[in-house]
N, C-alpha and C positions, 0 to 999 in steps of 0.2 A: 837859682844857683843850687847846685846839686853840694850836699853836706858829707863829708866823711867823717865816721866816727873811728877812733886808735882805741883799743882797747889793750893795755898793757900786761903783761900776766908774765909773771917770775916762778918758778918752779926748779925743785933742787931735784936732779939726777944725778946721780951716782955721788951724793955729795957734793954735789956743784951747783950754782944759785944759776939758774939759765935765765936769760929775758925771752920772755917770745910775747908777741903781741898778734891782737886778731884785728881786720879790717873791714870795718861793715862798712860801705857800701847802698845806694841803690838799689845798683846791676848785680852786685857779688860779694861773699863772704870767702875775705883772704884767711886761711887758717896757718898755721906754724909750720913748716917745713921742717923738715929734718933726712942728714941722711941715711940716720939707722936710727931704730926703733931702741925708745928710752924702756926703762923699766918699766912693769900694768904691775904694781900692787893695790891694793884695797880704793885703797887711798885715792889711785892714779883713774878706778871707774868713772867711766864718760868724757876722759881727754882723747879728743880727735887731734891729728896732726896728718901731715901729705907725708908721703914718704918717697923724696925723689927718684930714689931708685927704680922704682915700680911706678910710677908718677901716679902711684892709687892712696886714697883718704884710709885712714886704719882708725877705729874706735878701740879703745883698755876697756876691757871688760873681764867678766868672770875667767873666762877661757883663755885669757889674753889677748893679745891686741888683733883685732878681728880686721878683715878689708874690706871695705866697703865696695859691694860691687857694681859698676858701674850702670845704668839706664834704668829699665824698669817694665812697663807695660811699652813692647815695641822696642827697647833698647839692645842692648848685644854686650855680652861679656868678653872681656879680652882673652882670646886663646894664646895657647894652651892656660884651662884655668883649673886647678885641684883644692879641695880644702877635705878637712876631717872635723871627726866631731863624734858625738855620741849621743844620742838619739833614742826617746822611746817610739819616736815615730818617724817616717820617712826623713830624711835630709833633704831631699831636694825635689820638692811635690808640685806636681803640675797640674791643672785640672782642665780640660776641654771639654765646653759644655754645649761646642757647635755641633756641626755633622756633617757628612760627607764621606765619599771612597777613600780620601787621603785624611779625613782630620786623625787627629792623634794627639796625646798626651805628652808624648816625647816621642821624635824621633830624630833617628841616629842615619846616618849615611855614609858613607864610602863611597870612593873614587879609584881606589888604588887596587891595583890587578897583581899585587905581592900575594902571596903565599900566606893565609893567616888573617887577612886584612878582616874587619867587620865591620858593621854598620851600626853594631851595638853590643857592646863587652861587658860583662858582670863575670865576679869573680868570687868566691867565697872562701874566706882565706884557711879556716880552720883546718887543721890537719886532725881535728879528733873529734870532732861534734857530736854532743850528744841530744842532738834530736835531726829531724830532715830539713837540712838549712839547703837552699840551692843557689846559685850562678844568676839564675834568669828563675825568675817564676810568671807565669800568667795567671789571670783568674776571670772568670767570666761570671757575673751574677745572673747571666738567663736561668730563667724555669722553664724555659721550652727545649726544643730537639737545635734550636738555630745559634749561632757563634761558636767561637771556640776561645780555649784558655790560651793555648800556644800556637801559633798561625803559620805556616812557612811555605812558600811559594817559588819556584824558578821557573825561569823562560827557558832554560834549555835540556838540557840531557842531567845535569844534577841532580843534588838532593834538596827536596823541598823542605825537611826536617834532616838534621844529621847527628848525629848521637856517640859518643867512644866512653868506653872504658877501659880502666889496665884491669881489673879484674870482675868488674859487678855488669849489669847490662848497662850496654848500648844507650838504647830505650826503652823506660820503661813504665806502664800504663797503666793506672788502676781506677776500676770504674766505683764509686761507693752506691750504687743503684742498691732499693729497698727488695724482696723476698719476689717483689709482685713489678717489677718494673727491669727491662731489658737496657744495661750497659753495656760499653765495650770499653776496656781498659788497653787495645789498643785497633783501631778501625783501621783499612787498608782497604782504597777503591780506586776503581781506574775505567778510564771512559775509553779509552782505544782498545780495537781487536785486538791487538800484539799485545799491550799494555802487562804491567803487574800488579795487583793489588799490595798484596804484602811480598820482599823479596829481600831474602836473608841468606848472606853468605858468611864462613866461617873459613877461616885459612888454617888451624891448628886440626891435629888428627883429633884432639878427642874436642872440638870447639861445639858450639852449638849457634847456627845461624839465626832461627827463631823459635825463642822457647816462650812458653804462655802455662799460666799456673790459676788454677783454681781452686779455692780450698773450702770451700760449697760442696756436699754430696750431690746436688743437681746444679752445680754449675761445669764450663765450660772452659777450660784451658785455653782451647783456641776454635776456632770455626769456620770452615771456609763453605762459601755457597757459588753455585752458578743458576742463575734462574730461566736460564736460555738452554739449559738443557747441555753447555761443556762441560768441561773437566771443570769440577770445586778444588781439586791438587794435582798440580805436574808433579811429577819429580823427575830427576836425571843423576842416577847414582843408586845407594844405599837407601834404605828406608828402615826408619826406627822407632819401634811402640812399644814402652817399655811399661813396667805396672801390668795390674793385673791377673800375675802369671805367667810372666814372661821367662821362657826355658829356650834350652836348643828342643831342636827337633817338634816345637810346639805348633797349632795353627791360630792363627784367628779368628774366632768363629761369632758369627752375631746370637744371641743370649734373648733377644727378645723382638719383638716387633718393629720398637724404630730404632730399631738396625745398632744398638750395645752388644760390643764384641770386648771377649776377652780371650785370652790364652789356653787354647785347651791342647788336650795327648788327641794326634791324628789319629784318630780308631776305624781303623776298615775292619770292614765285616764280611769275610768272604767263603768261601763254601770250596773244598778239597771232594771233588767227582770222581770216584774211582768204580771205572767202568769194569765190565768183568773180566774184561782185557788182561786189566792190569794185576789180575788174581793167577797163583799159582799152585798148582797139588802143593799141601802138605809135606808127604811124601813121593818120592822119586815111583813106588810101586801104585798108586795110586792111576787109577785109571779113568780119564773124564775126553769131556766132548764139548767141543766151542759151535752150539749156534748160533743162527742169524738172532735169535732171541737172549740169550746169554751161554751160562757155562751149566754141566750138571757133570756127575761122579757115572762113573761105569764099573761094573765087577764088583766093587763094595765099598761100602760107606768112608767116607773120608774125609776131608777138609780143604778149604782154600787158606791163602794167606796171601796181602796184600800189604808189601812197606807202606808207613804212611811218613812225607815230611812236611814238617810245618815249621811258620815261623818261630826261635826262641822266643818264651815270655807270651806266647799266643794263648788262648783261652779257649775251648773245647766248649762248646755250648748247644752243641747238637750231633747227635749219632744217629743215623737213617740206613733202613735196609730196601731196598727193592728187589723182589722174588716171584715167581709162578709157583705155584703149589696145586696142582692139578691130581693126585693120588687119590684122594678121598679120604685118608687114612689118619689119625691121630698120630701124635708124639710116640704115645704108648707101643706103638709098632717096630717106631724106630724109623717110620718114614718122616719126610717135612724137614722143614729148619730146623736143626737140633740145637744150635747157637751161633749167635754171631757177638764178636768181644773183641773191642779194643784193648791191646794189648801191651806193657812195655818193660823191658830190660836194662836192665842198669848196666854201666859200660866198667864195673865193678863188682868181684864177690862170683857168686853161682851165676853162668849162662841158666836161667830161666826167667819164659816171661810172665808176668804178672798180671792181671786182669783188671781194667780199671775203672773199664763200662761195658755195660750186655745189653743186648734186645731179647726180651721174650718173646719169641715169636707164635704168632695164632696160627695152627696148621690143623685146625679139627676143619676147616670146610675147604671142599674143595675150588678151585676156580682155576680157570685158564687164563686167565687176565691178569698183570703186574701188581700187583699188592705188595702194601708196605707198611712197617711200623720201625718208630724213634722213640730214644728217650732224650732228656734232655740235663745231663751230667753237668760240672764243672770243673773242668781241670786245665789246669796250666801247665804250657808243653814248655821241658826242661831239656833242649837239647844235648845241654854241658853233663847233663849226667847219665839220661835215657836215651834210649830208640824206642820206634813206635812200629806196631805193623795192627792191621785187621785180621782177625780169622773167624770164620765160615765153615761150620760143620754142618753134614746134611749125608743124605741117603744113596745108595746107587739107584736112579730111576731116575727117567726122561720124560718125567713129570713134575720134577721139582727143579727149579731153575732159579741161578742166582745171575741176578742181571746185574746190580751195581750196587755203591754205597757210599753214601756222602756223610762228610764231617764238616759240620756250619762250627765256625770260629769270628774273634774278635782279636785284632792285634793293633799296638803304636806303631806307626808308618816314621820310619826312620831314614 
């Protein structure tokens, strides 16, 4: 014969003497029913009662009347279920000590093809945090190259990782690798020809699709490689490298061997040929002769002169004469190159011109062959205030021949 025991128990809520009685049972322990939850003071720790509402067991405890939640190892909780609390560690810890392609710790699933839906929602509610609290975090305790902290995968045209913010990044990756060992604070790979590794778009004019930051003297902002010998960056648009030295009118130039470029002034280096062509008498009485070789003076001594124009802000770093001097005769005569000088005029004040660079010219031996001498001056051509010309003095004789004369310069390519 199977025995039951009544256990009778009175208890005052809210001033009130209540009976409630518990029933032991064999099969089952009947506990007190109620349809709202009496007071949990001090006192009231470790009274269980049903709460028919919710048809679930509640224990009075510190925190107040807590619910007991239903099964166990294999059991199932009644959805939708929420609770809170406060915690120096986890709330609600899972540990999976199997293995396999699906085990897992927790996992979350979705069904639902709404806008928004997830298969796993974390939320961190602070609006002011003062340290880096996240939504979702991952953590991976490998020491080796293999798993990952945050894992994200799609079957289709999606995003396998998706990332927003209203004003900080997207996403965003920081490697803590030692002086001697290679991270990436954020990796981008792809196995299809068409495919992208990393692919960053920005819809605001001053937006930035993807920006990567290193604050290492020999670290690495961002890097892209192709080892097939493609393109390591497309682009389609604008392109921007800032730092540096970055100016208008500037280039990018490589600084060293594996290929460190920074912002440098385009500087061409080019050389103004002025053939004897382009020389003319001095004076109007001055009498000369154009041969197949160059120019030379007739009836008596005289000069050429040749405009010269150059870029503003250009730099004069070389005056060259090329000439015949066949006479045999010295300076002292009055034959030979008597001077050649660059020359310029202010576009202000006295018309005269000014002298700014000479050639000495060597005329003690004679030769039938082109000979020449430079010097190698510095001046910077000021168009906004001067003009420039060449002049060329020499002898009446068709022995002395001015064939040409160049000016080697450097200028910013603008």
């Amino acid at each position: 014969m199977k025995k039951i025991a009544l256990l009778s128990l009175f208890t005052f809520v809210g001033g009130t003497l209540l009976a409630q009685s518990v029933s032991i049972s064999p099969n089952n322990l009947q506990i007190p029913s109620v349809s709202a939850l009496p007071g949990c003071a001090a006192a009231d720790y470790g009274k269980i009662v049903f709460l028919t509402t919710t048809s679930r067991a509640n224990v009075c405890g510190s925190s107040g009347w807590i619910e007991v939640s239903a099964g166990g190892g294999g059991g199932s909780l009644t959805l939708p279920y929420s609770g809170s609390g406060s915690f120096s560690a986890g709330g609600f810890s899972v540990l999976n000590t199997g293995g396999g392609i699906n085990s897992a710790g927790i996992q979350g699933m979705t069904s639902s093809a709404i806008n928004g839906a997830s298969g796993v929602l974390g939320n961190a509610f602070e609006t002011t945090p003062t340290g880096n609290n996240a939504g979702v975090r991952g953590l991976n305790s490998s020491t080796n190259t293999n798993g990952s902290g945050v894992f994200g995968s799609h079957a289709g045209g999606g995003y396998g990782v998706y990332g927003a913010s209203s004003t900080g990044p997207g996403v965003y990756g920081v490697s803590t690798g030692t002086a001697n060992t290679s991270g990436y604070g954020v990796f981008g790979y792809t196995q299809t020809a068409s495919g992208i590794g990393v692919y960053g778009e920005a819809a605001g004019n001053n937006a930035t699709a993807v920006w990567g930051k290193s604050t290492n003297i020999n670290g690495v902002g961002g890097a892209f490689q192709n080892t097939a010998g493609g393109f390591a960056i497309s682009t389609f648009g604008k392109v921007r490298f800032q730092g540096n030295g970055a100016a208008v009118n500037k280039i990018l130039t490589s600084i060293d061997a594996n290929g460190t470029a920074e912002w440098k002034d385009i500087i061409k280096s080019e050389v103004l040929k002025l053939s004897a062509a382009a020389f003319h008498p001095h004076l109007s009485t001055n009498g000369y002769v154009m041969g197949s070789q160059g120019i030379h003076m007739t009836g008596s001594a005289g000069s050429f002169h040749a405009d010269v124009s150059l870029p503003n802000g250009a730099t004069i770093n070389s005056f060259k004469i090329y000439y015949i001097d066949n006479d045999g005769a010295s300076p002292s005569t009055g034959l030979g190159i008597t001077g050649c000088a660059l020359q310029q005029i202010t576009h202000t004040g006295a018309a005269v011109y000014a002298g700014v660079a000479s050639i000495t010219v060597n005329n003690t031996v004679a030769n039938a062959n082109i000979q020449s001498q430079n010097v190698f001056p510095s001046i910077v051509v000021d168009n906004d205030a001067n003009s420039y010309r060449v002049v060329v003095s020499m002898p009446a004789s068709a022995n002395v021949i001015l064939v040409a004369v160049e000016i080697g310069y450097t200028y910013k390519y603008n």
